[in-house]
N, C-alpha and C positions, 0 to 999 in steps of 0.2 A: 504494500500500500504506500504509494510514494504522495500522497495528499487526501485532504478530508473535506476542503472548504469550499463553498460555491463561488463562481466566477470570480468575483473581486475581491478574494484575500479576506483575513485576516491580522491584527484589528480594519475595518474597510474605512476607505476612505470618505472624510468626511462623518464619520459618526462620532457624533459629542455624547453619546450613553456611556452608561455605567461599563457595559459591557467590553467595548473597545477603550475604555478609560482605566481600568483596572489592572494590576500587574500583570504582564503577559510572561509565563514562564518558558514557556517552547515556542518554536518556528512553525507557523503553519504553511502549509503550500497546498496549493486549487487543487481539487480531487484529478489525482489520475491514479493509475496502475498500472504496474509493470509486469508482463510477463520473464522469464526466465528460462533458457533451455541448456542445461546444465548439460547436457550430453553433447550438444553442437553447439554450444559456447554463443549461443545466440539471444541477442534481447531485443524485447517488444515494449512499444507504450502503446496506455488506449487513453487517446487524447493528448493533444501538446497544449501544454497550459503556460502562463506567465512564466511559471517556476522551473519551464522545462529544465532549462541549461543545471541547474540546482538536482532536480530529481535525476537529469540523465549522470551526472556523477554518482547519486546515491546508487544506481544500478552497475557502475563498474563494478562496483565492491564484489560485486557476483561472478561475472563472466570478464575476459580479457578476447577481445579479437580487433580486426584492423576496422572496423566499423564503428564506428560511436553509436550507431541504433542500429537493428536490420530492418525496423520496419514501424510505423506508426497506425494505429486505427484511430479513427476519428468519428465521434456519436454526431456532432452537429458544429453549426456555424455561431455558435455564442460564444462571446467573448474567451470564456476560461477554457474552451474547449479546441479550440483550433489556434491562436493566436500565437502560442509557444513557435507556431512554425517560424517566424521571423527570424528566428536565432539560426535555420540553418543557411539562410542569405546569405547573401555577396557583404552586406555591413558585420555579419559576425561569420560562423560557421565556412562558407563557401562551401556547403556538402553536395554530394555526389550520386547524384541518381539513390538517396534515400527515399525505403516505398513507402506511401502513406494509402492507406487502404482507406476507398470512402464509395460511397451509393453513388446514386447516377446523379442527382440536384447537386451535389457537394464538390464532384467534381467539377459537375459545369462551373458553378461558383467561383471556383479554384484556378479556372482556368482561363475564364472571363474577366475577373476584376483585380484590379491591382492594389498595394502590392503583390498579391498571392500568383498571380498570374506569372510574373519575373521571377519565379520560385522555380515555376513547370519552365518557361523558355531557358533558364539560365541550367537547365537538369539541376538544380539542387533537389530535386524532388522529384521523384517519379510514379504518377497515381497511376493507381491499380483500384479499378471497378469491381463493387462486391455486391452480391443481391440476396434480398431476402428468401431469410434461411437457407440460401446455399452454403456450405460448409465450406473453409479454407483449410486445410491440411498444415499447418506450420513444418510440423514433423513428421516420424510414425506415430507417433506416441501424444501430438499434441494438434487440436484442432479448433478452430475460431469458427462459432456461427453468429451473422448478423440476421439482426429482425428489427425491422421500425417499432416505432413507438409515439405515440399522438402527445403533442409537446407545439409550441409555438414557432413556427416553420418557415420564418419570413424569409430565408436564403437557402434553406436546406430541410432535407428531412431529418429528420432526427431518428440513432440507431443504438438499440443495446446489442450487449452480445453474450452468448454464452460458452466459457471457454471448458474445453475437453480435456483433461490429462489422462495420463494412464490409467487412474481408478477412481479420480475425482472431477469434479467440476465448481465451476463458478458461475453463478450471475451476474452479471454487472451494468445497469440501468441506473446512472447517477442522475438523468433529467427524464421526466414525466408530466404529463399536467393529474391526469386522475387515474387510479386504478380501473375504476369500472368504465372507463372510456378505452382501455386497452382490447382490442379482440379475444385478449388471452386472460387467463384467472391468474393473477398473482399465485394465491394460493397454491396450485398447481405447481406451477413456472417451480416455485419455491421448493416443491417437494421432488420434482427432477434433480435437483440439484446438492452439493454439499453445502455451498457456501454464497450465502446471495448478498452481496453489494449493492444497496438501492436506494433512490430517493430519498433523504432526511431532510431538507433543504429547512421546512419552516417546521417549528414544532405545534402550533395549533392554526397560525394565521392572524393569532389577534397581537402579536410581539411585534409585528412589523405596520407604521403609518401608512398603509399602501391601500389603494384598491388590487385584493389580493384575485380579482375576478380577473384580472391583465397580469398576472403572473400567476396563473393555479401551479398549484405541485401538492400530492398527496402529504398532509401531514404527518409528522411521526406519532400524533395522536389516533388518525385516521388509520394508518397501518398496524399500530396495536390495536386497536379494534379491531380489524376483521381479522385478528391471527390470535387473539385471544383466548378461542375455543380450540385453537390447534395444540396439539401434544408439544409438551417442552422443548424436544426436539426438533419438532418445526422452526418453531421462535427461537432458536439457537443457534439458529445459522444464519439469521438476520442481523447484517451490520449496516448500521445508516451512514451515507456518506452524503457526500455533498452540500454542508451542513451552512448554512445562510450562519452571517455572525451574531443575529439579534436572538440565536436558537438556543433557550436556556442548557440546552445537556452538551452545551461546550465550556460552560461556566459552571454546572453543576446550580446554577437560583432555583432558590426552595427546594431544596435536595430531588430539583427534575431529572438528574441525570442518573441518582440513585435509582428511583422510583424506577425508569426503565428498564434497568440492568435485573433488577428485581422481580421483571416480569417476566423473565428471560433473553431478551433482546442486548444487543450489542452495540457499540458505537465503535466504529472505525477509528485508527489509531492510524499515522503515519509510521512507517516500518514494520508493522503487521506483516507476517508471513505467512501464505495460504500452500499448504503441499498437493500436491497433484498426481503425485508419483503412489 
């Protein structure tokens, strides 16, 4: 787990609360995750965020090869989620036919508008087209499926994906607008799986001054509810990521961070390690 936090960081910019005013004891960086393939010395991200250049160091620690990434997947065209790409430009990086795996809208996006455009003519980047639920083979032993997900779409679709290991699996859905707008049951989704990464963004909707109707995202209140009735087990493979800064279970106010953990649920930690093998 190389990040926890929604688009803009933590403390975010501009916030005079309690919450971004309070001592900060650790480094947070924008939700991504890294895959790992320890047998062919190969690493993956899914999503390049602000903090790439940061998280791509935290990923040598694992593997050494002549590549600084082998390959990037990308959920959608929001800020925290694509924008990391900049680092491998001609002002930083100058990378080298690095793949970034994206849908059909993401690419055109990508290839259309600038800066990102000068990414693809200059080959610092090389996109590679992926489609719902077709599977991507990384390895033998390791496989990436993308599947959309209904989310606010103004440049791109928006994609999760479910990753394969040898005996395990992962979810990974860090933007959503509502569960029961999904084609698919959460529920479900969650019980294919070992380990599901998803959605935390707001913890009920009323923490943030917004009209929350122009940015839905399932609450972590709303998610404990419909998994409530599931066996501990279930609830114990749920880690919330992508967690908005006004979201009390990243400060622990009124011991909301307890309360959850309590109920069996998890909160994503940066350096979390998920096995696969």
């Amino acid at each position: 787990m190389l990040g926890i936090i929604q688009d803009a960081g933590f403390p975010h910019i501009g916030c005079q609360r309690d919450c971004c005013n309070s001592d900060i004891t650790q480094e947070y960086y924008v939700s991504s995750l890294g895959l790992i393939d320890k047998k062919n010395q190969k690493r993956y991200l899914f999503d390049a965020t602000p903090d790439l250049s940061k998280q791509i160091r935290e990923l040598e620690v694992f593997s050494k090869n002549k590549k600084i990434i082998d390959g990037i997947f990308l959920t959608h065209a929001h800020m925290g989620h694509y924008s990391g790409l900049m680092y491998l430009g001609r002002e930083a990086l100058g990378a080298k036919n690095i793949d970034v795996y994206v849908m059909e809208r993401m690419n055109n996006y990508l290839k259309n508008n600038g800066p990102w455009s000068q990414l693809v003519e200059l080959n610092n980047i090389l996109l590679n087209k992926i489609y719902n639920y077709k599977p991507i083979d990384i390895s033998k032993n390791i496989k990436v499926i993308p599947f959309t997900v209904p989310h606010r779409d103004e440049f791109s679709e928006t994609v999760g994906y479910k990753i394969i290991g040898k005996s395990k699996s992962i979810l990974f859905i860090p933007d959503i607008d509502k569960w029961n707008q999904w084609e698919k049951s959460i529920i479900n989704e969650v019980k294919l799986v070992d380990f599901a990464l998803i959605d935390g963004t707001f913890y009920n909707g009323t923490e943030l001054d917004r009209d929350m109707s122009k940015i839905p995202h399932p609450s972590v209140e709303e998610t404990i509810e419909l998994f409530l009735n599931q066996p501990a087990s279930e609830r114990n493979k749920i880690y919330f990521i992508h967690i908005n800064h006004t979201n009390p279970i990243l400060t622990d106010k009124n011991n909301i961070l307890k309360n959850v953990i309590s109920l069996g649920f998890n909160i994503a930690k940066r350096g979390m390690k998920f096995y696969l093998d």
